[in-house]
Each structure stands twice: as structure tokens, then as C-alpha cells.
LOSE-819445 format. One record per residue (C-alpha): residue in three letters; residue number from 1; x, y, z. Coordinates in pm, 1 decimal, decimal comma. Each point is the difference from the previous one (the first is absolute). Example, Ala and Ser with C-alpha at 12.3 -4.5 7.8 and 13.67 -1.06 7.14 Angstrom:
REM LOSE-819445
ATOM   zaba   doro         xx         yy         zz
ATOM    ala      1     1230,0     -450,0      780,0
ATOM    ser      2      137,0      344,0      -66,0
//
This chain:
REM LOSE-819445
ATOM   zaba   doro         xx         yy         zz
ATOM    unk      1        0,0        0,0        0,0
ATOM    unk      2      296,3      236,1       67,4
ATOM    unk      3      151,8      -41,4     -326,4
ATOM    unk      4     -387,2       34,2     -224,3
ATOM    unk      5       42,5      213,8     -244,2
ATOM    unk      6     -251,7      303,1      -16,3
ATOM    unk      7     -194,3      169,0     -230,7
ATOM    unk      8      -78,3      298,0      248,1
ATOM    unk      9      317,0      255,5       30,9
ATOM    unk     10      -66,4      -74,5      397,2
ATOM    unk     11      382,9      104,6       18,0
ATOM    unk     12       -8,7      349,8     -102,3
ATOM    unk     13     -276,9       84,6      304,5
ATOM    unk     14      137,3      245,1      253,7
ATOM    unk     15     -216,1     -139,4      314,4
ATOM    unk     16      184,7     -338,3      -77,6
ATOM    unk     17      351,3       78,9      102,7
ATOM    unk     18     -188,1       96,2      340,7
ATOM    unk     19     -136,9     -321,3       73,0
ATOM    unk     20      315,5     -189,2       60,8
ATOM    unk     21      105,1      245,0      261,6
ATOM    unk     22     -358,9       38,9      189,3
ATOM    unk     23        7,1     -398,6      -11,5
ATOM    unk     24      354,3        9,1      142,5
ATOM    unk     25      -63,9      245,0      293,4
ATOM    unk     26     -306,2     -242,2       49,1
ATOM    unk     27      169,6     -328,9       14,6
ATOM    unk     28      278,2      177,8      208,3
ATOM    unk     29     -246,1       85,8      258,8
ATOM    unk     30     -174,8     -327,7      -32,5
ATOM    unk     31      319,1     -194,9       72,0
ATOM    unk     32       86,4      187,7      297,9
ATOM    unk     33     -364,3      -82,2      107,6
ATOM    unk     34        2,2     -346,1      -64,7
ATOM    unk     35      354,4      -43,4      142,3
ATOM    unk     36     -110,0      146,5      374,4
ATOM    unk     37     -340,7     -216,6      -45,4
ATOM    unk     38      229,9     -313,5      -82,2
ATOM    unk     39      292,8       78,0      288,4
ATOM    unk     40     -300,7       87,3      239,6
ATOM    unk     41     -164,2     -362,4      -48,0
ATOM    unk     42      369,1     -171,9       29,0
ATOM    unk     43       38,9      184,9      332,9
ATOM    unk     44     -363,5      -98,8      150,9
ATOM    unk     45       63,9     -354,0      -85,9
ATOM    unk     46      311,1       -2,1      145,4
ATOM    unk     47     -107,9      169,7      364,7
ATOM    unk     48     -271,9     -233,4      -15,3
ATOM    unk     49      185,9     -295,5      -72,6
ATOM    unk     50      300,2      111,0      232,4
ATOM    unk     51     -183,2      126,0      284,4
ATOM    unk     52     -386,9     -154,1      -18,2
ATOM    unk     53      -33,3     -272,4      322,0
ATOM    unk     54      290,8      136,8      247,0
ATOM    unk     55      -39,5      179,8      299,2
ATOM    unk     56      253,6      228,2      160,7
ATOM    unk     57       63,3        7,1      404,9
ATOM    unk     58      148,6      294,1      180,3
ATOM    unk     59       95,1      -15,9      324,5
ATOM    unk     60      114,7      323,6      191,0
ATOM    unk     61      286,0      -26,3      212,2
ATOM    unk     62       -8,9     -123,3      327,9
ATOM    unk     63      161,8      130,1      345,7
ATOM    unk     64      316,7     -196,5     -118,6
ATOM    unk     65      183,9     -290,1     -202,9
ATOM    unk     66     -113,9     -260,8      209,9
ATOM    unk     67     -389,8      141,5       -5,6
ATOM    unk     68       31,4       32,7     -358,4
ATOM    unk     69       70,6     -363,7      -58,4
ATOM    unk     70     -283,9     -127,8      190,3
ATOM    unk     71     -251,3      223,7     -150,2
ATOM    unk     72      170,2     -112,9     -372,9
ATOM    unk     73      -34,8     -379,6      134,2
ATOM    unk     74     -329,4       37,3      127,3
ATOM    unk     75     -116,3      164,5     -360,7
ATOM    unk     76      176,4     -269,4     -203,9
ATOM    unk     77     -221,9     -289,1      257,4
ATOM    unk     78     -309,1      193,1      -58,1
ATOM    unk     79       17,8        8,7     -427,8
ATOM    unk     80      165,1     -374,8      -60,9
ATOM    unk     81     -278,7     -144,9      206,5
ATOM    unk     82     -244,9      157,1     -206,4
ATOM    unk     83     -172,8     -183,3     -285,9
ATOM    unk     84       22,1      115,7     -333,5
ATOM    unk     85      366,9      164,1       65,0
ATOM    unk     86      275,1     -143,5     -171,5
ATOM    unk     87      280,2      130,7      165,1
ATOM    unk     88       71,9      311,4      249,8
ATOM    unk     89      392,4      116,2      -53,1
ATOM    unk     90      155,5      290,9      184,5
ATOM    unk     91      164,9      285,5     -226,3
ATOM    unk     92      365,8       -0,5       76,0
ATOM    unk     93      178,6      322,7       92,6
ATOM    unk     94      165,2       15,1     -324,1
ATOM    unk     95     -330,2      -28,6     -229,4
ATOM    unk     96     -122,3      275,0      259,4
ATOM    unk     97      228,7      245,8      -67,7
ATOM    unk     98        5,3      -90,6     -398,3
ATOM    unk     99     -351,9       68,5      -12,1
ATOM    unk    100       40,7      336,8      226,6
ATOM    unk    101      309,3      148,0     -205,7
ATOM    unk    102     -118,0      183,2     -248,1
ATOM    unk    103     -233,9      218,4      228,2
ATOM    unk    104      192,9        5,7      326,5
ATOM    unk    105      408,2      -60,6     -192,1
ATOM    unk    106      229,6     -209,5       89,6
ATOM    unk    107      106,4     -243,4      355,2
ATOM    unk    108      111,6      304,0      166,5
ATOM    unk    109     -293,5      261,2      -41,3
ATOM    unk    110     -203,4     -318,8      157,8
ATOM    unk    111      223,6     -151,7      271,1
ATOM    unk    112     -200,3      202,2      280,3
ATOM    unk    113     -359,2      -31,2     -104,0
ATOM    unk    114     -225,5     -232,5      174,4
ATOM    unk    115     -101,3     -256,2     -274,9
ATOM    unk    116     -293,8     -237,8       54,5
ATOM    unk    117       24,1     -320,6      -92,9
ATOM    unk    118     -165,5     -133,1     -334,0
ATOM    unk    119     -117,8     -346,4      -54,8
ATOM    unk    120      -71,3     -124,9     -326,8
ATOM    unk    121     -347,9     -246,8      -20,7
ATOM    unk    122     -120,0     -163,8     -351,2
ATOM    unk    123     -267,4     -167,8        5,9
ATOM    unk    124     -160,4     -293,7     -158,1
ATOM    unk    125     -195,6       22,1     -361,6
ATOM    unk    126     -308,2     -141,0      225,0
ATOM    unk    127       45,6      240,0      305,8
ATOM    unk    128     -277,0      161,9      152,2
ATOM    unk    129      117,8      221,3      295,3
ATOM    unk    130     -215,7      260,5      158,0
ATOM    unk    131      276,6      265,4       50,1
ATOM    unk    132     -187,6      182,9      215,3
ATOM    unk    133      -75,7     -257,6      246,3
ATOM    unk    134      334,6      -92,5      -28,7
ATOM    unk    135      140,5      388,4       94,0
ATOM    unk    136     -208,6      -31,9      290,6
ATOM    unk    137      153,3     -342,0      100,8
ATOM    unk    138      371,1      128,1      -78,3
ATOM    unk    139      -64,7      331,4      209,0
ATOM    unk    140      -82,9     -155,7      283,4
ATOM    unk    141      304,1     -238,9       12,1
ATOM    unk    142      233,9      220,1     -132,3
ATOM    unk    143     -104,8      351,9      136,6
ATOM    unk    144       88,9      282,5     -325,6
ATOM    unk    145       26,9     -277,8     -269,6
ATOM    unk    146     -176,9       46,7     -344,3
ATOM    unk    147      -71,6     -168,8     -293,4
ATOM    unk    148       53,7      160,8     -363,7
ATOM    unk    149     -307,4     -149,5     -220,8
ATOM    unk    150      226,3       49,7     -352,0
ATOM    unk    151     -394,9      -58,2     -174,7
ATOM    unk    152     -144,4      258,9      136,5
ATOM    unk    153      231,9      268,2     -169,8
ATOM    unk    154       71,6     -224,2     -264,8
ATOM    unk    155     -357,1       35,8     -145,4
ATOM    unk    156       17,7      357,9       49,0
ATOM    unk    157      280,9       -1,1     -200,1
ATOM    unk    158     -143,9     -178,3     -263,1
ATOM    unk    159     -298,9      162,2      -11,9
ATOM    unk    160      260,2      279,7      -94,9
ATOM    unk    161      122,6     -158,4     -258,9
ATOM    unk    162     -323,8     -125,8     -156,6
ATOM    unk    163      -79,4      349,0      -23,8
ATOM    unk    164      300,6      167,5      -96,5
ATOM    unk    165      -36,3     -275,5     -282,1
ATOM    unk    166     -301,8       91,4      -65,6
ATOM    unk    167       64,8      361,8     -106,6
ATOM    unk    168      274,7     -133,5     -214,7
ATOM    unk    169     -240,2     -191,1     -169,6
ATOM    unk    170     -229,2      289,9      -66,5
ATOM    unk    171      259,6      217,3      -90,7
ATOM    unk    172      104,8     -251,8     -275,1
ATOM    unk    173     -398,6      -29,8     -100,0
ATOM    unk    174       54,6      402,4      -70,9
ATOM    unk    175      311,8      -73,4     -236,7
ATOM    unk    176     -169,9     -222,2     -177,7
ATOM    unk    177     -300,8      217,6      -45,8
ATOM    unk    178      221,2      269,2     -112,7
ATOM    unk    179      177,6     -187,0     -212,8
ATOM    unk    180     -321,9      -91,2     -179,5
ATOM    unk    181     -112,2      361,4       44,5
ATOM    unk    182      319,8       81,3     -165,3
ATOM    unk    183      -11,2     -267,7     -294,0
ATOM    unk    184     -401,5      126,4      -69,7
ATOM    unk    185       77,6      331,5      -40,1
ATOM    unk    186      268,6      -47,7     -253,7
ATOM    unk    187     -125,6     -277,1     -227,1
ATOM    unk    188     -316,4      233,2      -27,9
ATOM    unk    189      258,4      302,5      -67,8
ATOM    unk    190      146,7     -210,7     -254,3
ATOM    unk    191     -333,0     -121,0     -153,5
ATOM    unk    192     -106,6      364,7      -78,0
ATOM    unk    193      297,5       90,6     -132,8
ATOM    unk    194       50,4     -339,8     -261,3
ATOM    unk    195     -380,9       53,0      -85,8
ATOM    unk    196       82,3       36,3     -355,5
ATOM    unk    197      195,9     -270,9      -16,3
ATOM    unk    198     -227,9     -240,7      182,5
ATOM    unk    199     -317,1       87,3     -250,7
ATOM    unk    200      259,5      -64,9     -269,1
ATOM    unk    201       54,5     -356,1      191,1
ATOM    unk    202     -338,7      -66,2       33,8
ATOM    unk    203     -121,9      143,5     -417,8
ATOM    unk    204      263,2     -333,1      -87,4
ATOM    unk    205     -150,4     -261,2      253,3
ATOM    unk    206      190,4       55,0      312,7
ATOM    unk    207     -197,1     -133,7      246,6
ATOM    unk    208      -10,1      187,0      339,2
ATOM    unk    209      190,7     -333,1      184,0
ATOM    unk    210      298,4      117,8     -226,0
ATOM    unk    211       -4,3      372,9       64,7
ATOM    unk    212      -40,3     -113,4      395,5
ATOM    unk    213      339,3     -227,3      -91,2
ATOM    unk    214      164,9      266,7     -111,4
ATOM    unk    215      -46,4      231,4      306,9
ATOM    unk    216       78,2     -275,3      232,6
ATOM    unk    217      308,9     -113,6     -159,7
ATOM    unk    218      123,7      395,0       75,4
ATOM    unk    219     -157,9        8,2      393,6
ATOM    unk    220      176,2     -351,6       33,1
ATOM    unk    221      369,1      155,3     -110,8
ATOM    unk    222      -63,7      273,1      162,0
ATOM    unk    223      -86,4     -150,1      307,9
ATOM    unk    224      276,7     -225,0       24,3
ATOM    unk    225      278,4      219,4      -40,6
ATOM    unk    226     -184,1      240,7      247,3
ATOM    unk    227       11,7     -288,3      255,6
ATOM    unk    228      349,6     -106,9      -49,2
ATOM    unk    229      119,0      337,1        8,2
ATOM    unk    230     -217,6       60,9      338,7
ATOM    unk    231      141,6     -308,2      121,2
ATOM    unk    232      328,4       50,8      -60,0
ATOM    unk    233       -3,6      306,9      208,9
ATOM    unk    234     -179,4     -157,8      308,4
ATOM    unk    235      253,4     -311,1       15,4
ATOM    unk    236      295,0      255,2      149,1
ATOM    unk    237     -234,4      186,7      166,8
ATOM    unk    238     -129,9     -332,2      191,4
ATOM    unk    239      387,9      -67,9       14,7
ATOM    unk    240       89,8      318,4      209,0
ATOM    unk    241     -341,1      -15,3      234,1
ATOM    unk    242      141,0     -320,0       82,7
ATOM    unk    243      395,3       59,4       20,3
ATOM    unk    244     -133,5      288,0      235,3
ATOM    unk    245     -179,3     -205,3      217,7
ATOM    unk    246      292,7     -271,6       36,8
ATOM    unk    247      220,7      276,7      106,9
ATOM    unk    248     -207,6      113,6      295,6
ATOM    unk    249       12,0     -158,0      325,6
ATOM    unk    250      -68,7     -359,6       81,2
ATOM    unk    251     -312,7      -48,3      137,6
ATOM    unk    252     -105,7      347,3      -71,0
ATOM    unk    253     -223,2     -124,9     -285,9
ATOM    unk    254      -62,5     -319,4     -189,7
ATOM    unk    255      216,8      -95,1     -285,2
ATOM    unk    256     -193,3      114,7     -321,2
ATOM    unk    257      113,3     -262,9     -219,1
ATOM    unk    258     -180,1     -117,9     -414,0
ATOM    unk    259       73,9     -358,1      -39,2
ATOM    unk    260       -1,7     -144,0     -357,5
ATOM    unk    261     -375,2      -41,0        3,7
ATOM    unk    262      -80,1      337,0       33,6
ATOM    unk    263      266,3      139,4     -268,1
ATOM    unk    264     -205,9     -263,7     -198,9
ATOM    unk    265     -326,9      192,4       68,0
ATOM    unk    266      152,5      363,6      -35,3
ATOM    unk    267      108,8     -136,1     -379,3
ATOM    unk    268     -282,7      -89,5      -61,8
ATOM    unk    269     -171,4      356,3       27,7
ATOM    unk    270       91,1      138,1     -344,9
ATOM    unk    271     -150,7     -286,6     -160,3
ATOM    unk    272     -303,1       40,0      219,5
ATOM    unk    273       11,4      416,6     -123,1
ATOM    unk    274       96,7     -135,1     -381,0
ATOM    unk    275     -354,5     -202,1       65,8
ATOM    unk    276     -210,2      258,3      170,4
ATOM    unk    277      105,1      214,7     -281,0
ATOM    unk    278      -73,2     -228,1     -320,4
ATOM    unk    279     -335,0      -85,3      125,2
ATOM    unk    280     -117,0      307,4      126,2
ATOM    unk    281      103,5      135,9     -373,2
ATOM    unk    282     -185,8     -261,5     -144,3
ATOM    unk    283     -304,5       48,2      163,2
ATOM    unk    284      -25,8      384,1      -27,0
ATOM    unk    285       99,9      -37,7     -404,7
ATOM    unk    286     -275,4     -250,1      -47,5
ATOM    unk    287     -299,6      210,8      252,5
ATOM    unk    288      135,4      311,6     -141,7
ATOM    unk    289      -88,0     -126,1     -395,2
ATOM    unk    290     -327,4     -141,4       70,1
ATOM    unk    291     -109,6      323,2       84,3
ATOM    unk    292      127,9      176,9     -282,7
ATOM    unk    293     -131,4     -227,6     -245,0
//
């Protein structure tokens, strides 16, 4: 279809050397939607898979070392006796202060602080643990101690998400209506100015399915080499957002990372413009000439 040869001078039309830049700018802004949707769903399914069935424990610190141990053995009795836990491991000092570093710095800026203690409880697939109940019973046995339900904020957060997606998906339901907008406006354009021609085309048995050809065969071009070009300018744009991120602190944000599947569904988006554009020239080519005949 690229290569049909045409009997309209589509080539010479002004608003034609537009459309491949309003499709780029189009597909740029589509890619950098799609990419946040795509890194956004990666990131949910990852919290939920990483963090979905485990509990946290805190335990303040006690009057001393010794007091500390017996309230951190009397937590550890209370969660591997439960049912539906599958183990209850205390957070070594180390992990501790690996986890507080990049808010608080380094050993020394914590040495004097009074930590509590964290214990780490997964759970079992077929758990069913009434946490409350439970923060009740580990209050009164170990006055101060709390538990850290991770589902609770976890379907906050992807409620977040879901709707942050959402908007991305709306936003590229806008590009796509503009590119069709955009593709309307000049294959009529380009219909009133050819009019000559097409009568001609039609006095020698052109049928209207040939004319629409014609016009699609230009939108299609057109719309491809928009989309590359749009493309081409969001894949080192997508680069740096995520170069940027890498270079800020650990732990400060998640690593915004495009695996090969979604550089597989960013290609694809010039094709999908190259399509949006043939058939929306089509159709307007072949409503347009039923009314004027």
C-alpha cells in the first residue's frame, strides 16, 4: 500500500507535510503515556507480589538489653504458635540500618537512637488472621508492640495506581481522537482541493473504493513516518527519565525500569498511528463522496 502508485497529486498538498509532525508530537506523547501506564502496572505487581501476606512487628525498646530480649522472645512465641504463619524472623541490626540509611545516613548518624526491634512474619497462602484481635493479644503481652498490616496500605497504594493508570489511559483515548481529528480534517482538505481530479476519476469509471485507496495509501505513509519519527524522540527521552531516576538515592523511589515487552508495545505505536490514520482516511473519502454524488 505504501508503494501504490497514485493518480491524485496527494504529494504536492501543503496540509500534508503537517501531518507527519502532528502525528509525531502525538505518538511522542502517547509513548510517554503508555510507558508510565506500563512501569506503573510492573511496580503494583511487584509490591503486591513482594509484600501481599507479611506482617511487620515493632517492638519499642525496653528499660534495657536484657528486657529487650524477653519482650523479642516473648513476640517471636506469640506469632510461630499462630496458625496460618509461616515463619516469624527478627530483622538483624545490619538489615536495620540498611533499610534506615538513606533517610537517617550512615552507622554513625544512628549509633545513639533508640531503634525498636522489627520482626518479619509471612504468612501462609490459606491464612486468615484477624489482625486486630491479634494487636489486642500482642499489646497485652508485650506492652507498646504493634503490628504493620502491609495490606492495608498496600491497597491504598494500588488503588493509586489503578487510577493514576487510569488517566493515562484517557489521556491516550484523547491522542487517538486527535489523531483522527487530525487525519479528518486533512483528507477532507485534500478532497476539496483534488475535486477536479476526482470527477475526472470518476467521468472514466473510478469507483469511489479507488479514490478512498488512494487517500489512504497517503494517511498510511504519512502516518508511519509521523510515528517513527515521534518515537524516535520519546526512546531517549524515556532513556534520561530513567538514567535520572537510577542516579537518585536508593530507596528514595522505585527503579523505573521498560523490560523487552514493553519496548515491544511502544514499537508498536506507529503502526497502531499508520492504522488509525489509513482507516480513518478511508472512511471520511468514501462518507465524504456519497454525499457529493
Amino acid at each position: 500500500m505504501l508503494s501504490r502508485r497514485s493518480d491524485i497529486p496527494l504529494d504536492r498538498d501543503g496540509l500534508s507535510r503537517f501531518l507527519p509532525w502532528l502525528v509525531a508530537f502525538m505518538v511522542y506523547l502517547a509513548a510517554l503515556a503508555l510507558a508510565g501506564t506500563l512501569v506503573l502496572n510492573t511496580l503494583a505487581a511487584r509490591w503486591d507480589r513482594d509484600v501481599s501476606g507479611t506482617l511487620t512487628v515493632q517492638i519499642p525498646p525496653g528499660a534495657g538489653p536484657r528486657d529487650d530480649d524477653e519482650r523479642l522472645r516473648a513476640t517471636l512465641a506469640l506469632f510461630r504458635d499462630l496458625p496460618g504463619v509461616a515463619y516469624a524472623e527478627p530483622l538483624d541490626q545490619g538489615r536495620l540500618m540498611a533499610l534506615l540509611e538513606p533517610w537517617l545516613g550512615g552507622m554513625e548518624a544512628t549509633a545513639d537512637l533508640p531503634l525498636p526491634q522489627l520482626i518479619d512474619v509471612s504468612l501462609t497462602s490459606d491464612a486468615k488472621l484477624d489482625v486486630a484481635a491479634l494487636s489486642r493479644r500482642l499489646a497485652a503481652a508485650v506492652p507498646g508492640a504493634t503490628i504493620d498490616d502491609h495490606s492495608i496500605w498496600l491497597a491504598r497504594l494500588v488503588r493509586m495506581v489503578r487510577a493514576v493508570e487510569a488517566l493515562a489511559g484517557a489521556i491516550l483515548v484523547l491522542i487517538g481522537a486527535s489523531t483522527v481529528g487530525t487525519v479528518v480534517f486533512t483528507t477532507r482538505t485534500g478532497l476539496a482541493v483534488h475535486q477536479e481530479a476526482i470527477e475526472v476519476l470518476h467521468l472514466t469509471g473510478a469507483q469511489d473504493a479507488y479514490i478512498a485507496r488512494q487517500f489512504a495509501s497517503r494517511a498510511m505513509a504519512l502516518g508511519l513516518r509521523g510515528g517513527v519519527a515521534g518515537l524516535a524522540l520519546a526512546v531517549p527521552t524515556l532513556l534520561g527519565i530513567g538514567f535520572l531516576s537510577a542516579r537518585l538515592e536508593a530507596g528514595l523511589l522505585p527503579q523505573l525500569t521498560l523490560f523487552a515487552e514493553h519496548w515491544l508495545a511502544l514499537a508498536a505505536l506507529p503502526l497502531a498511528a499508520a492504522l488509525i490514520a489509513m482507516l480513518t482516511a478511508r472512511y471520511t473519502v468514501m462518507r465524504t463522496l456519497a454525499r457529493m454524488l
